[in-house]
N, C-alpha and C positions, 0 to 999 in steps of 0.2 A: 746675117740672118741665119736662124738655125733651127730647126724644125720644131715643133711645137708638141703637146698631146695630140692623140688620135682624137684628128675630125679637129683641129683646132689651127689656128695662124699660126705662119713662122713667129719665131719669136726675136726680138736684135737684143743684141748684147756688143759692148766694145771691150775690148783688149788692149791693157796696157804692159809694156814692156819695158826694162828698164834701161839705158844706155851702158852697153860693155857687162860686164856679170851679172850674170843673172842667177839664180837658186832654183831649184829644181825644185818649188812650191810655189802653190797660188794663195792668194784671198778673193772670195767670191763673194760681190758686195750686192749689195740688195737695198735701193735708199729708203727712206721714210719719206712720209707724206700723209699721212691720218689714213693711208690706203684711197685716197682721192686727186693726189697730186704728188706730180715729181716725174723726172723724166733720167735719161741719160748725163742730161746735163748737169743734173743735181752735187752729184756727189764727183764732178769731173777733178776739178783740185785736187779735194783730196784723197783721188783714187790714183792725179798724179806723186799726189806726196808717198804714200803709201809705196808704191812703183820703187820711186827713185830713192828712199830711208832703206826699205827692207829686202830692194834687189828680188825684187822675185814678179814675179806677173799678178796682173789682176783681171781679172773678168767682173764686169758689169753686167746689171741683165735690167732693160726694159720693159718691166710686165705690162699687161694689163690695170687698166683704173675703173676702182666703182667710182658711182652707180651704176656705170652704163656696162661693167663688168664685175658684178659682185663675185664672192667665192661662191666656187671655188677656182675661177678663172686666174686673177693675180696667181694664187700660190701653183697652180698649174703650170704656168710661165715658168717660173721662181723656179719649180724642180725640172722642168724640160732643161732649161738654160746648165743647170748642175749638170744632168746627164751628160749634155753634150759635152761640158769644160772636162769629165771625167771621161766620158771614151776617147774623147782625141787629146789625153794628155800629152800623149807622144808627141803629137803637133806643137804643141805649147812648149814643150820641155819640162814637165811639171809628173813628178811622181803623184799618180793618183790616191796614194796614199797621205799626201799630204793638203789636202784641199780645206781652204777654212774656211766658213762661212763667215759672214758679218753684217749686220745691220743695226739702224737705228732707230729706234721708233714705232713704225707700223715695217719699218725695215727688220730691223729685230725680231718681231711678231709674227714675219714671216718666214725669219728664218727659224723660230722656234718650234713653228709649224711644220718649217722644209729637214730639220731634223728629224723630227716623229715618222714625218711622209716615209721617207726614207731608208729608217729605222723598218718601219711596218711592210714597206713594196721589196726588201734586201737590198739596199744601198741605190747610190751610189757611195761608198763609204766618206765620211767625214770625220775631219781630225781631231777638229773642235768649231766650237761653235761663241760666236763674238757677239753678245746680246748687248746694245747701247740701250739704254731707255726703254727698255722692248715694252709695245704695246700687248698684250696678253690675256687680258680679262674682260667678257664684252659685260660681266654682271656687274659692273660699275658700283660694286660694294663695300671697297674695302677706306680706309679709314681719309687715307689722303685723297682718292678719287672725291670722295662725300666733303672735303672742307679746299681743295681748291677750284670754286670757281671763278677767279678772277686773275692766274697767274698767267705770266707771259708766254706766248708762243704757241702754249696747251694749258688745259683746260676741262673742269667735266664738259660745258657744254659743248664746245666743240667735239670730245670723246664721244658722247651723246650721238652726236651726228657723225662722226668717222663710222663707229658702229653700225648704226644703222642703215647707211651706205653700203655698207661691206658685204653684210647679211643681209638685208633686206627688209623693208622699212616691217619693223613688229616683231621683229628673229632676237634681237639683242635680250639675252638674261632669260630668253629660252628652255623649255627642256630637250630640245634637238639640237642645239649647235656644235658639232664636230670640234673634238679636239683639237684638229687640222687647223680649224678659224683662228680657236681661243686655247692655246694651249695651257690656259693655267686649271682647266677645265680635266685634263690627263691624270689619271687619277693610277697610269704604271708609267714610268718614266725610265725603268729599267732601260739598259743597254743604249743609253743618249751620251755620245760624244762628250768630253768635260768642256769646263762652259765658264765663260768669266761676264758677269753681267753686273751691269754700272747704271746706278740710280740715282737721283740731286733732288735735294732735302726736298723742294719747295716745286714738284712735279705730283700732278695726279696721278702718274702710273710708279709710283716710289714704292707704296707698299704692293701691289704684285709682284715686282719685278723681287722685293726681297721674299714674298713668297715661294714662288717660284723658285729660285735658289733656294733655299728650306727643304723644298718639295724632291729638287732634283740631289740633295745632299739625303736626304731620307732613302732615295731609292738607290744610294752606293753611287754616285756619279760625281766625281772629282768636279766643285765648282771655287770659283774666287768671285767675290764680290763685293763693291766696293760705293757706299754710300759718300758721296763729295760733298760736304757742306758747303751751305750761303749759295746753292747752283739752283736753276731752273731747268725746266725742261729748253734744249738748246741755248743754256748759258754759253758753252762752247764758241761759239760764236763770239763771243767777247773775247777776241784773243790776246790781248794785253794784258786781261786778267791771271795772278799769281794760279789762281784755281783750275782756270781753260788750260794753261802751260801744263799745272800738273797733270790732267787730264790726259792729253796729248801726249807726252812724255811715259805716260804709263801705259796709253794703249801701244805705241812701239814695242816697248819692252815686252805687252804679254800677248801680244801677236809674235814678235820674232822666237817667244819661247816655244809658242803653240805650235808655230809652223819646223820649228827643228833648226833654225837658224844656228 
């Protein structure tokens, strides 16, 4: 448990470390769940995989779940949890100069949020930033959002309701909604970490997420991005598949770049 914002709960986060060498770098994962669901345990696997491939530590963080915690509560979590993994790197063994963010989904979403935050409040610094599927836009306008509602996993309608959990039932497409929530809404993106974010064909969050990268390649910020055909949102999951392999395979490789491996 690790202290949380002012006036707010501790916050839990778990610590993974790897057996015998370890790299004086972390990943700091953040799971997905529409911002409604998911816990610690979500992303346990593969935060052990993660661990034990690229030898270096990883910190998990627990936030908060809408409804019954809308933003800006989760992403509050999300940056307390950062701060703390950043001032006690020493404890960790982890140069704080080397801290990566990563998420999936509404994990993503927040970490592209937990970028800006951060960016804007003077760090805690980040090295880069690992966008999966990132959920991003609550104006639910863009081309793919509008023609998948019926694909596996995710969904407009379920987006529909992620959203409006998050914000607050009537906030979603807004003219008040914080960059913070919706980052594709950030209209200076200057000075954001470089950033590798990954989209699959047949996902409603497909076209912001290349947005988005457009937006952060417009404003000078080193990004890689990487469209998987024949994929869904959490096709990954299909691990036998030639597609999941490559997937997987690729996020190693550009994690171990990012982190200075």
């Amino acid at each position: 448990m690790v202290p949380g914002a002012v006036g707010d709960p501790e916050v839990a986060i778990r610590i993974y470390r790897p057996v015998g060498e370890c790299f004086p770098a972390a990943i700091y994962d953040v799971h997905g769940g529409g911002f409604v669901v998911g816990d610690l345990e979500m992303n346990h696997r593969a935060n052990v995989v993660l661990a034990r491939e690229l030898k270096v530590v990883v910190v998990s963080v627990d936030y908060r779940l809408a409804p019954e915690n809308p933003y800006p509560k989760p992403l509050e979590d999300v940056y307390a949890g950062l701060v703390w993994a950043a001032t006690h790197s020493d404890e960790l063994g982890v140069d704080a100069r080397r801290i990566v963010i990563h998420g999936a989904s509404a994990g993503g979403g927040l970490c592209a949020g937990l970028a800006l935050l951060a960016r804007d409040r003077g760090g805690p610094e980040i090295a880069f930033q690992f966008l999966n599927v990132p959920e991003l836009d609550d104006r639910l306008m863009t081309q793919s959002m509008i023609a998948f509602t019926e694909t596996p996993l995710w969904n407009r309608p379920l987006a529909v309701n992620s959203w409006d959990h998050y914000l607050g039932a009537g906030r979603a497409g807004g003219q008040d909604v914080p960059i913070y929530a919706a980052p594709a809404r950030a209209t200076d993106l200057t000075g954001l970490p470089p950033a590798y974010i990954s989209v699959m064909e047949f996902d409603p969050l497909r076209d912001e997420g290349i947005a988005y990268a457009q937006a952060l390649l417009a404003a000078g910020v080193s990004v890689e991005l990487h469209l998987f055909p024949g994929t869904f949102h959490g096709s990954g999951l299909v691990e036998y598949a030639a597609i999941s392999q490559r997937e997987k395979a690729e996020s190693l490789v550009v994690l171990s770049r990012a982190l200075g491996l």
